[in-house]
MARDO-256965 format. One record per residue (C-alpha): residue in three letters; x, z, y; residue number from 1. Coordinates in Angstrom, 2 decimals. Layout:
REM residues N
+------+---------+---------+---------+-----+
: code :       X :       Z :       Y : pos :
+------+---------+---------+---------+-----+
:  ala :       X :       Z :       Y : NUM :
...
+------+---------+---------+---------+-----+
END
This chain:
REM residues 363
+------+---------+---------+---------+-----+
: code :       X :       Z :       Y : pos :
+------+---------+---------+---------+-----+
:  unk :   94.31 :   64.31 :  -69.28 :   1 :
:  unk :   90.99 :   65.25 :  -71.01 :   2 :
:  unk :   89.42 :   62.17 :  -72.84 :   3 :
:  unk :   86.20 :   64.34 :  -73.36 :   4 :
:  unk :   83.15 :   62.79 :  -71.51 :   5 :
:  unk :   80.54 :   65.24 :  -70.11 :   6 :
:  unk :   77.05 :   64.25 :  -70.85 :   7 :
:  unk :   74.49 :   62.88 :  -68.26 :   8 :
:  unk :   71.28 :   65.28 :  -67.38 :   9 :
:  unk :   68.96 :   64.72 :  -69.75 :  10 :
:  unk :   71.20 :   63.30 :  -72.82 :  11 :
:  unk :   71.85 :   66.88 :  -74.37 :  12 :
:  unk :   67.92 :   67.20 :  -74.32 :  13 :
:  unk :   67.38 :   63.63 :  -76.03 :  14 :
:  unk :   69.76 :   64.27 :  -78.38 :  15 :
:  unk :   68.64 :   67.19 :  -79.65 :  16 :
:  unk :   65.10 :   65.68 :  -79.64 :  17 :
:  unk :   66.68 :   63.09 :  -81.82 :  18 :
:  unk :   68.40 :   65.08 :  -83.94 :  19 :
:  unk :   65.06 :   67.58 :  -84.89 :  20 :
:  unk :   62.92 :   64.68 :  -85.85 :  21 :
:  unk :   65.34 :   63.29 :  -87.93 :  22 :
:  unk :   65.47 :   66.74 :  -89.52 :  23 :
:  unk :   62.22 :   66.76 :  -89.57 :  24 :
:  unk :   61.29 :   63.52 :  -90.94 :  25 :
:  unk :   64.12 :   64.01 :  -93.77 :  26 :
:  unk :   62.43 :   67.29 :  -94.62 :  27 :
:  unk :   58.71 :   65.67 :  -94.84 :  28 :
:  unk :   60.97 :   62.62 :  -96.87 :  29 :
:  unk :   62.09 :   65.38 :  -99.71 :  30 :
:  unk :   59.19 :   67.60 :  -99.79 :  31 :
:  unk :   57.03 :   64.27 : -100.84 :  32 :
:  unk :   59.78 :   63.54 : -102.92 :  33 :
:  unk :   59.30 :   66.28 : -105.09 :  34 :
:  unk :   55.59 :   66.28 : -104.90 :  35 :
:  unk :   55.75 :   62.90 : -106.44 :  36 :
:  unk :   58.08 :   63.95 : -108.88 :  37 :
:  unk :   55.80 :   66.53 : -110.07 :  38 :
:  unk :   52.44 :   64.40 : -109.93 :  39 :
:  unk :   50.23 :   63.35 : -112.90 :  40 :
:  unk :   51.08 :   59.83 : -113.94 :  41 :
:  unk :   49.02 :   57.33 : -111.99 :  42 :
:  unk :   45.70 :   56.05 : -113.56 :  43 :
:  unk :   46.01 :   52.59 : -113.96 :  44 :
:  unk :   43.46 :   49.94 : -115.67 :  45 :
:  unk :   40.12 :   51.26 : -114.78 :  46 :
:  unk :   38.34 :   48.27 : -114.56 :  47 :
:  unk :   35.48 :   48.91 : -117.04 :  48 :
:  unk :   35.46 :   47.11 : -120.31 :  49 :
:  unk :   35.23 :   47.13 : -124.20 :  50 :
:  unk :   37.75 :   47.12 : -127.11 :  51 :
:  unk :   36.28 :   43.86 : -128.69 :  52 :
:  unk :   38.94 :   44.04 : -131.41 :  53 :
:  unk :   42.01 :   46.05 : -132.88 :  54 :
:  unk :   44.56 :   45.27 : -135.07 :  55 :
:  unk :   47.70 :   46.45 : -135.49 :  56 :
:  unk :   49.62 :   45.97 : -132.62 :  57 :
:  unk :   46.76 :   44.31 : -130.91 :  58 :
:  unk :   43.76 :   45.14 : -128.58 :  59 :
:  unk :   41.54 :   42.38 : -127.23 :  60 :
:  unk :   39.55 :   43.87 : -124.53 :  61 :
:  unk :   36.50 :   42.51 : -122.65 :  62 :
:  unk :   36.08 :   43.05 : -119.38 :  63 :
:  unk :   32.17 :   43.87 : -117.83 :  64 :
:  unk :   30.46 :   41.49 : -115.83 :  65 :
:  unk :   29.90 :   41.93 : -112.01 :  66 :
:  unk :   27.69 :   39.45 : -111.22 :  67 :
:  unk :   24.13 :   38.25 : -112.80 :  68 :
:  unk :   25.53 :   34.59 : -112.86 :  69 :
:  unk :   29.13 :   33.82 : -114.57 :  70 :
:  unk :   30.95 :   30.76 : -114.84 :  71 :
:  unk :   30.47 :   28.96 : -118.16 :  72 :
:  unk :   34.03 :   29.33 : -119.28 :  73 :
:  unk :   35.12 :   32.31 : -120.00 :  74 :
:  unk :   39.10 :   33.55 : -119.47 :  75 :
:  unk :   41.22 :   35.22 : -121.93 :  76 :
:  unk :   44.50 :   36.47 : -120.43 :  77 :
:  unk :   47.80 :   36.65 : -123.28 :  78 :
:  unk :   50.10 :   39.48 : -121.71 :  79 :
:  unk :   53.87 :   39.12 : -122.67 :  80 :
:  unk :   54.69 :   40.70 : -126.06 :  81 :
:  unk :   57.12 :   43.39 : -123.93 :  82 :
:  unk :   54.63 :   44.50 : -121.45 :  83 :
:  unk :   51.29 :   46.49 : -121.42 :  84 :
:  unk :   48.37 :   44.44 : -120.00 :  85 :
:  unk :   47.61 :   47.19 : -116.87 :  86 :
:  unk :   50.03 :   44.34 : -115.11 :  87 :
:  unk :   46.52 :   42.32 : -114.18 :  88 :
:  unk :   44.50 :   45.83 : -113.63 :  89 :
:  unk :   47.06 :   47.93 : -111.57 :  90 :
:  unk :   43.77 :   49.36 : -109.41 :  91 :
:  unk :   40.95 :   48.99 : -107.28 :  92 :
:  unk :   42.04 :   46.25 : -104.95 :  93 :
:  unk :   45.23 :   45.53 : -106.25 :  94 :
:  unk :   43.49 :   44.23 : -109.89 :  95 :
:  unk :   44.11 :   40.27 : -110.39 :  96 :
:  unk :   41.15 :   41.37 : -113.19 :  97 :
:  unk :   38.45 :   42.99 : -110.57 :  98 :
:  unk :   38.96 :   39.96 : -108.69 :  99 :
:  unk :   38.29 :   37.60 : -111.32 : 100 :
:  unk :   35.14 :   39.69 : -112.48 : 101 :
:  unk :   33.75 :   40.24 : -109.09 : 102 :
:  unk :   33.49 :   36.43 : -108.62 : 103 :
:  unk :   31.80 :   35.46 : -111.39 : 104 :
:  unk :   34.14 :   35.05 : -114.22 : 105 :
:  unk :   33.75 :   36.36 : -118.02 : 106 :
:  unk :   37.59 :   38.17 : -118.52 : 107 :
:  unk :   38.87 :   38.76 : -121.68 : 108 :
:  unk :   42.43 :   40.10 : -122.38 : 109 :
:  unk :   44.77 :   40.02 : -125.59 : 110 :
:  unk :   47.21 :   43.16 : -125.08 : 111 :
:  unk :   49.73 :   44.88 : -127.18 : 112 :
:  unk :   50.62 :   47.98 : -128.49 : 113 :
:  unk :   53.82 :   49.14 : -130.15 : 114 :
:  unk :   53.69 :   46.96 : -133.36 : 115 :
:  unk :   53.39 :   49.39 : -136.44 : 116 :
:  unk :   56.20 :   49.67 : -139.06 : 117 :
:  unk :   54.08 :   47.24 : -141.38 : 118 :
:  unk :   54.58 :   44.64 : -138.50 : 119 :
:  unk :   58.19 :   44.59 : -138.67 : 120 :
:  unk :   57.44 :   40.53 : -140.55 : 121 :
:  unk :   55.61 :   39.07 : -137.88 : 122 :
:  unk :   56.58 :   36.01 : -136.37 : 123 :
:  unk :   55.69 :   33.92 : -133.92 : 124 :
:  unk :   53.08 :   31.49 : -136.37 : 125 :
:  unk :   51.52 :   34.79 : -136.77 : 126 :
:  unk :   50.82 :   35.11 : -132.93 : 127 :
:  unk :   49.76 :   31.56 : -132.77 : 128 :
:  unk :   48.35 :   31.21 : -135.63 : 129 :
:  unk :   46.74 :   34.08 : -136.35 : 130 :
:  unk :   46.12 :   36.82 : -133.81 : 131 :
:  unk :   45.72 :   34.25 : -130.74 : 132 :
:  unk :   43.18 :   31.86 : -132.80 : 133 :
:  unk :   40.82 :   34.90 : -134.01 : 134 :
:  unk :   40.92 :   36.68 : -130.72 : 135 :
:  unk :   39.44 :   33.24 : -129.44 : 136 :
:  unk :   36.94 :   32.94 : -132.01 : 137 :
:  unk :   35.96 :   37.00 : -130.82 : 138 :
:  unk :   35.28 :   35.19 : -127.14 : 139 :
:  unk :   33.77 :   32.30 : -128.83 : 140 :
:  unk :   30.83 :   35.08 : -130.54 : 141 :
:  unk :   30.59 :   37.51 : -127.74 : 142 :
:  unk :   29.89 :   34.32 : -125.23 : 143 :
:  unk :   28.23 :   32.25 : -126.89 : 144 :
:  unk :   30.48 :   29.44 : -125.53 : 145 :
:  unk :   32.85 :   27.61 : -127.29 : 146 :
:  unk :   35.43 :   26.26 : -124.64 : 147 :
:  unk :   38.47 :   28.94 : -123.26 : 148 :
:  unk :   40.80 :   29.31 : -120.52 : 149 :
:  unk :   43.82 :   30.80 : -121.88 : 150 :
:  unk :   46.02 :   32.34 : -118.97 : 151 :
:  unk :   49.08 :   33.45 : -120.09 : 152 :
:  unk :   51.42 :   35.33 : -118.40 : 153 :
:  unk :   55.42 :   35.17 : -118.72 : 154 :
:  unk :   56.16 :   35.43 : -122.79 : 155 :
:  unk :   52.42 :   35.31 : -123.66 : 156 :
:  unk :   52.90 :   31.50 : -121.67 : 157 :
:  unk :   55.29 :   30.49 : -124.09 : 158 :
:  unk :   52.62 :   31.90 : -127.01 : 159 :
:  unk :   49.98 :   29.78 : -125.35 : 160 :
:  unk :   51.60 :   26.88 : -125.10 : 161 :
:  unk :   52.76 :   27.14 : -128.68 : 162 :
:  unk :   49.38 :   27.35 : -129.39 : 163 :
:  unk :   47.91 :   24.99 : -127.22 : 164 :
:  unk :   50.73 :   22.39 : -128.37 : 165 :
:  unk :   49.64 :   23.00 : -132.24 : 166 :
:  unk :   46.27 :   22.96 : -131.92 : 167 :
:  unk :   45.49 :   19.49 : -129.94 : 168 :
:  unk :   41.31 :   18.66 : -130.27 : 169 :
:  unk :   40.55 :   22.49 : -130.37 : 170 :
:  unk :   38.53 :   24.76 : -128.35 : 171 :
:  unk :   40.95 :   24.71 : -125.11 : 172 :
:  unk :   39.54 :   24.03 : -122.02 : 173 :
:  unk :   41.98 :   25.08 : -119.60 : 174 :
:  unk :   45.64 :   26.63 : -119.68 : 175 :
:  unk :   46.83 :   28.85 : -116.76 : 176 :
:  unk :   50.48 :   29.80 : -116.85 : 177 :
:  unk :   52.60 :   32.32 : -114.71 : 178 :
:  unk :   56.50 :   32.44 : -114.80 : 179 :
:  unk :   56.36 :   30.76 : -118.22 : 180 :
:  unk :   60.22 :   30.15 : -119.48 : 181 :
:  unk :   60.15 :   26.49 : -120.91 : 182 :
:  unk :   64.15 :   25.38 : -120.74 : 183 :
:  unk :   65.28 :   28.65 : -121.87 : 184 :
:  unk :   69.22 :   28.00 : -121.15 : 185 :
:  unk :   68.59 :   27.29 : -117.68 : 186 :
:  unk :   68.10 :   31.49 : -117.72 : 187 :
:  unk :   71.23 :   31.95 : -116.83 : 188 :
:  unk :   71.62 :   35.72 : -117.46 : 189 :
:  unk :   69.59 :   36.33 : -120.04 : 190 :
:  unk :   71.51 :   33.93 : -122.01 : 191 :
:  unk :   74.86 :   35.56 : -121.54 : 192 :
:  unk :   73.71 :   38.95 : -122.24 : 193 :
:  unk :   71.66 :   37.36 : -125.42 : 194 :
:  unk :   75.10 :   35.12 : -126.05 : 195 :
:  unk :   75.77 :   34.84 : -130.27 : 196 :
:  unk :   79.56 :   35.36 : -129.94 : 197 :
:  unk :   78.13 :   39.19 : -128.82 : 198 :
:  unk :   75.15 :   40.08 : -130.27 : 199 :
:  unk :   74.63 :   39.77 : -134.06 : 200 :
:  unk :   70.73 :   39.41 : -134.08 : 201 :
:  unk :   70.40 :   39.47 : -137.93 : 202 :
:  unk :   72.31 :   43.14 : -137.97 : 203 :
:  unk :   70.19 :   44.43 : -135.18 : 204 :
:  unk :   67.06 :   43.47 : -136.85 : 205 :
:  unk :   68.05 :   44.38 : -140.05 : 206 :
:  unk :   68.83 :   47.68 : -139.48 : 207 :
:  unk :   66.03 :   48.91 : -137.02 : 208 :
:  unk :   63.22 :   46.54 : -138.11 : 209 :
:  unk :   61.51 :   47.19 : -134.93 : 210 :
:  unk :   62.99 :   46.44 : -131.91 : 211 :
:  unk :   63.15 :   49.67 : -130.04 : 212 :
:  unk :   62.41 :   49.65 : -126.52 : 213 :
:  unk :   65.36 :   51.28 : -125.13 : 214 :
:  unk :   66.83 :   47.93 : -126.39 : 215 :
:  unk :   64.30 :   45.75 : -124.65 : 216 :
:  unk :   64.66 :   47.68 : -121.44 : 217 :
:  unk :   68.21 :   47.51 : -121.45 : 218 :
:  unk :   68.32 :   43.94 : -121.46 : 219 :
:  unk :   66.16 :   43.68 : -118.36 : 220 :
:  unk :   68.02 :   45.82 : -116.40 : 221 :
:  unk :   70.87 :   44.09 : -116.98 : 222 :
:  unk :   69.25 :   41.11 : -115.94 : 223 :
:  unk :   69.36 :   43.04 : -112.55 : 224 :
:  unk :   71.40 :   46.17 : -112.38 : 225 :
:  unk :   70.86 :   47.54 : -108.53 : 226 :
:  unk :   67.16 :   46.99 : -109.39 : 227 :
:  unk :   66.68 :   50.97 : -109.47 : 228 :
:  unk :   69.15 :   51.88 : -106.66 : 229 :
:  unk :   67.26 :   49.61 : -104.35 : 230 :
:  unk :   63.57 :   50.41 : -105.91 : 231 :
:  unk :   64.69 :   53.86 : -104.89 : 232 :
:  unk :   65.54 :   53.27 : -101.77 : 233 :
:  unk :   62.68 :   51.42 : -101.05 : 234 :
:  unk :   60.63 :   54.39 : -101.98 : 235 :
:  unk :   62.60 :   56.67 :  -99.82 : 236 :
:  unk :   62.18 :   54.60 :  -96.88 : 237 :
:  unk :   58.22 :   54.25 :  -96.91 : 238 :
:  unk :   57.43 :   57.30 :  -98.64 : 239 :
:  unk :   55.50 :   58.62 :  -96.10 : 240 :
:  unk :   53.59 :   55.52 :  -96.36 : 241 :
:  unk :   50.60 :   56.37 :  -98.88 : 242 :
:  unk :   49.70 :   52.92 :  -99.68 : 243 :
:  unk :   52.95 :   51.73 : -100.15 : 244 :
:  unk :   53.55 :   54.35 : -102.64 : 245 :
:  unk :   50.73 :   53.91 : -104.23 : 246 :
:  unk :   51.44 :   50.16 : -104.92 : 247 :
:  unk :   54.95 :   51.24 : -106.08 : 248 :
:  unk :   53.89 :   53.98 : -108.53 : 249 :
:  unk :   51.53 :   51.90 : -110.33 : 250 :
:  unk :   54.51 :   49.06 : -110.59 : 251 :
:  unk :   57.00 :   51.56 : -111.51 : 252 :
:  unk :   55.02 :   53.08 : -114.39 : 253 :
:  unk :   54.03 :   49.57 : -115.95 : 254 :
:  unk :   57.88 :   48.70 : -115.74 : 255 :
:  unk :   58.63 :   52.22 : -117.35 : 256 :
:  unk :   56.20 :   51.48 : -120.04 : 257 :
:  unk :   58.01 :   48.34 : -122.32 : 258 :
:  unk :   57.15 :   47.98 : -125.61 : 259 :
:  unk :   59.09 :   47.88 : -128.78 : 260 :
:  unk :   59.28 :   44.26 : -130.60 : 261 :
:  unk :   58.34 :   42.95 : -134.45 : 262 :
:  unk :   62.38 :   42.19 : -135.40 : 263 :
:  unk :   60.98 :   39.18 : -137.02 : 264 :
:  unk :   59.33 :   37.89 : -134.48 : 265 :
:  unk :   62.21 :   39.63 : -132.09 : 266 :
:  unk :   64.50 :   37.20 : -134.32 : 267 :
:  unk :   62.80 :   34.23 : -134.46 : 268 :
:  unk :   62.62 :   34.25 : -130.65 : 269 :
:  unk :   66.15 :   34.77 : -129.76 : 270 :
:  unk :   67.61 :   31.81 : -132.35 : 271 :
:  unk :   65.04 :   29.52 : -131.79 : 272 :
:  unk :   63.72 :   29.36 : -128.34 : 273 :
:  unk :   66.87 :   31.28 : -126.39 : 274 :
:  unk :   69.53 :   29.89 : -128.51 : 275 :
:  unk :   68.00 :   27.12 : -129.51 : 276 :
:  unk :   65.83 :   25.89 : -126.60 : 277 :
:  unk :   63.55 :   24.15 : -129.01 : 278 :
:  unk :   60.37 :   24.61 : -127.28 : 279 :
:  unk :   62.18 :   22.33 : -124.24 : 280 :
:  unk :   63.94 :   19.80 : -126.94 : 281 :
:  unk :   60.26 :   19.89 : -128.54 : 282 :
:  unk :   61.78 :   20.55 : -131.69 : 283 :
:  unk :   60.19 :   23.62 : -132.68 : 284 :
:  unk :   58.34 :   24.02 : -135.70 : 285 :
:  unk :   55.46 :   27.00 : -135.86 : 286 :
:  unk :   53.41 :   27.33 : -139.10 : 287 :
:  unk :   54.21 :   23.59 : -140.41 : 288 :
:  unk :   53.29 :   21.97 : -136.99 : 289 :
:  unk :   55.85 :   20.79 : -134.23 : 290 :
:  unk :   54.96 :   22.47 : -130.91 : 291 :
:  unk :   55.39 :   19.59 : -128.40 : 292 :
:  unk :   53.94 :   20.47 : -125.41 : 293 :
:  unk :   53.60 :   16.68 : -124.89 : 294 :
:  unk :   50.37 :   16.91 : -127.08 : 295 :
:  unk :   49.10 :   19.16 : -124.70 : 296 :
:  unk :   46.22 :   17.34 : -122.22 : 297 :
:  unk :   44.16 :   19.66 : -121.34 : 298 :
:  unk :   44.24 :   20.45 : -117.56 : 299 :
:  unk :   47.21 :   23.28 : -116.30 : 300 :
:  unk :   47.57 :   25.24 : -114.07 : 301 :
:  unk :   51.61 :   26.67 : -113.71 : 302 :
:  unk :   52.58 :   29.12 : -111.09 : 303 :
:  unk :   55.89 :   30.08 : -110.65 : 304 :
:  unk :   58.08 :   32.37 : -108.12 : 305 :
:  unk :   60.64 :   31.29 : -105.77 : 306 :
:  unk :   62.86 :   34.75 : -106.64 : 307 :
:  unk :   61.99 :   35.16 : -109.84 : 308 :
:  unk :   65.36 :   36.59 : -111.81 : 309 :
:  unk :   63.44 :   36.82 : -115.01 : 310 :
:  unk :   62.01 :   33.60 : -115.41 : 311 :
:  unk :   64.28 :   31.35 : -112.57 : 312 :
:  unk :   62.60 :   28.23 : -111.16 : 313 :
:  unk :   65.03 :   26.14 : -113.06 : 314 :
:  unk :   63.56 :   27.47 : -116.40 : 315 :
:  unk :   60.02 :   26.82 : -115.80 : 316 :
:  unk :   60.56 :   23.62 : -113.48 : 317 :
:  unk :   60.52 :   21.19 : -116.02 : 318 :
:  unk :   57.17 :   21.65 : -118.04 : 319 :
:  unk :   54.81 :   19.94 : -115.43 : 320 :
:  unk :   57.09 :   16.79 : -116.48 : 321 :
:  unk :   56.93 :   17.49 : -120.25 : 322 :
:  unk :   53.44 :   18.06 : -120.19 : 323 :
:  unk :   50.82 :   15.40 : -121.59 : 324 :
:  unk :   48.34 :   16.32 : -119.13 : 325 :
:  unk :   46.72 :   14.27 : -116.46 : 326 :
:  unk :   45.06 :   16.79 : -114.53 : 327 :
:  unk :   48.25 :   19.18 : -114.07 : 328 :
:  unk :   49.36 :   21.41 : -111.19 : 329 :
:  unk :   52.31 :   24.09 : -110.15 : 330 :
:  unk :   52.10 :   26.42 : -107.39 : 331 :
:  unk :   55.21 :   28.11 : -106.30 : 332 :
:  unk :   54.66 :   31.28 : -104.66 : 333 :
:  unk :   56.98 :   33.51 : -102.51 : 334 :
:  unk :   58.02 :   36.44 : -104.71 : 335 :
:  unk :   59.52 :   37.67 : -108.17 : 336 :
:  unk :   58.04 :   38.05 : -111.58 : 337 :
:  unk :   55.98 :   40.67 : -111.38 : 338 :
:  unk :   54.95 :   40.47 : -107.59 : 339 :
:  unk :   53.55 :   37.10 : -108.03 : 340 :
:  unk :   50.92 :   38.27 : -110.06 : 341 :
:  unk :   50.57 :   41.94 : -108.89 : 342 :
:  unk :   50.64 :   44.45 : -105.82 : 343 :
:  unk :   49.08 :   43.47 : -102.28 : 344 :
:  unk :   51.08 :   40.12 : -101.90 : 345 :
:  unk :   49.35 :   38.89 : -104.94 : 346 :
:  unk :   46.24 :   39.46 : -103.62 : 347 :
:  unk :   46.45 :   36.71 : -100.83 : 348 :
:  unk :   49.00 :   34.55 : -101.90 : 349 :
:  unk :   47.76 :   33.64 : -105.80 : 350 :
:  unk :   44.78 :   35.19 : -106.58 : 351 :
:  unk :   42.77 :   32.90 : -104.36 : 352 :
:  unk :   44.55 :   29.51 : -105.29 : 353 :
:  unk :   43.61 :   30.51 : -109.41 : 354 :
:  unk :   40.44 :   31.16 : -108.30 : 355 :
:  unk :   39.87 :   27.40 : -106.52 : 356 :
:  unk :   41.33 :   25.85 : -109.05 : 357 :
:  unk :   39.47 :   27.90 : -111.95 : 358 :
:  unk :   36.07 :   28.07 : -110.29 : 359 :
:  unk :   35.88 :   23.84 : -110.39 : 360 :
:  unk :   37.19 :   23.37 : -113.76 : 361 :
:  unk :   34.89 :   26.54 : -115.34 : 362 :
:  unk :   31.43 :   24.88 : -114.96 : 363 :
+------+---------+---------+---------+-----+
END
């Protein structure tokens, strides 16, 4: 006896309906593929501004103002040492910076380049005490006001806490802080792939002075290995949506982009805030001065991410505690590290909240 079954009118018809658009749509899938893979990189940070200052690997841009009134304080963002800035200007509509400007603030923005072979000695006094207070007296002259908001995203938190923490009575106003690591061995992976039974530090930074960036995007990955597989595959599935492509080419090419690292500073880093966790047991010393973030009272604002595998809500959870502040606040936002801050999630979910709380305490 046959176990074939003969198909019902129609079904041979559907099928082969179903079958062509799949063919179809699989076609139109790799055809956009490959025009993507041959497109001009994506033009990212085109929110108008000046280079207010340039040093090394340093730029400290001003952003122009959008409205005839501005709020009194003005806002200088401190990317991560690892990343370029373009993070807070992806594009129009998707730019944490155009939506700062547009409602009245004066933006300022401390970003990095690759640091030059000179720069292989900096450490992190010379970020705190050096390039972070003279970028601030730069704001101080071009606005003609002396309070700051320092916002400070991921490692540029930890910078401006450091700096808020050893400079108590100075010209702080307000710190902002997003996915900012404070108990760095509750970052579970980053400590085993950083662990000091496997990775002799002092060799690696004494033999390529500079950190290269190969080595710094290594150890991200790692911190998430399917991350590309299922980026791709993302990508694959909406890629006949524009907008969503958009949004992920801009990502993808700031997460392409990391920068090499000052081995000093690269050093210094790893043994005493990773290893050590000093900034948490507030026993790290910068420049002659203990950063205790308990000496810290000016009003915060921390926002963190619920999925954040870079920065894990166990690592940042305990600074509101630490803090000395009064007048301190944490918003956790659905999310990972970089989409808390950036894409079209960002935009309704953050973005607003920073503003509120800015727009009261900017006056």
């Amino acid at each position: 006896m046959s176990d074939s079954v003969t198909p019902l009118p129609g079904q041979v018809e559907q099928l082969r309906e179903e079958f062509e658009n799949l063919m179809s749509s699989s076609i139109k899938r790799g055809l956009r593929r490959m025009e993507l893979a041959n497109a001009p990189a994506v033009e990212v940070g085109t929110t108008p501004k000046d280079v207010l200052y340039e040093r090394g690997t340093l730029r400290l841009y001003h952003y122009h103002a959008k409205t005839d009134d501005v709020y009194r304080v003005p806002i200088l963002i401190v990317m991560a040492t690892t990343n370029k800035g373009f993070l807070f200007d992806l594009m129009p509509g998707q730019s944490m910076v155009e939506f700062l400007v547009d409602r009245g603030f004066d933006v300022f923005m401390i970003d990095w380049v690759e640091p030059q072979p000179e720069e292989r000695g900096l450490t992190l006094a010379d970020y705190t005490n050096d390039f972070l207070p003279t970028c601030i007296r730069y704001v101080q002259e071009d606005s003609g006001v002396d309070d700051i908001t320092v916002l400070g995203y991921c490692q540029g938190g930890v910078l401006s806490l450091i700096y808020a923490a050893t400079h108590v009575g100075g010209p702080l106003k307000n710190l902002v802080l997003f996915t900012t690591p404070f108990d760095q061995h509750k970052m579970e992976l980053a400590r085993i792939w950083s662990d000091p039974r496997f990775q002799d530090i002092d060799k690696v930074v004494d033999t390529h002075g500079i950190i290269p960036e190969s080595m710094i995007e290594s150890f991200f990955n790692m911190l998430r290995p399917a991350q590309r597989t299922a980026s791709e595959l993302r990508l694959w599935d909406q890629i006949l949506d524009d907008d969503f492509v958009q949004s992920f080419r801009v990502i993808d090419r700031w997460a392409d982009e990391m920068l090499p690292l000052a081995g000093e500073y690269f050093r210094e880093t790893t043994k005493e805030l990773m290893w050590g966790n000093k900034l948490y047991t507030r026993e790290l010393m910068v420049g002659g001065k203990k950063a205790d973030v308990a000496n810290i009272e000016v009003p915060v604002l921390h926002a963190v991410a619920q999925h954040d595998h870079i920065v894990p809500y166990p690592s940042s959870q305990p600074l509101m505690e630490a803090l000395g502040s009064e007048d301190k606040e944490e918003i956790v936002v659905k999310g990972g590290h970089v989409s808390l801050v950036a894409g079209p999630r960002a935009v309704g979910r953050l973005w607003p909240q920073v503003h509120d709380w800015l727009a009261v305490r900017s006056v």
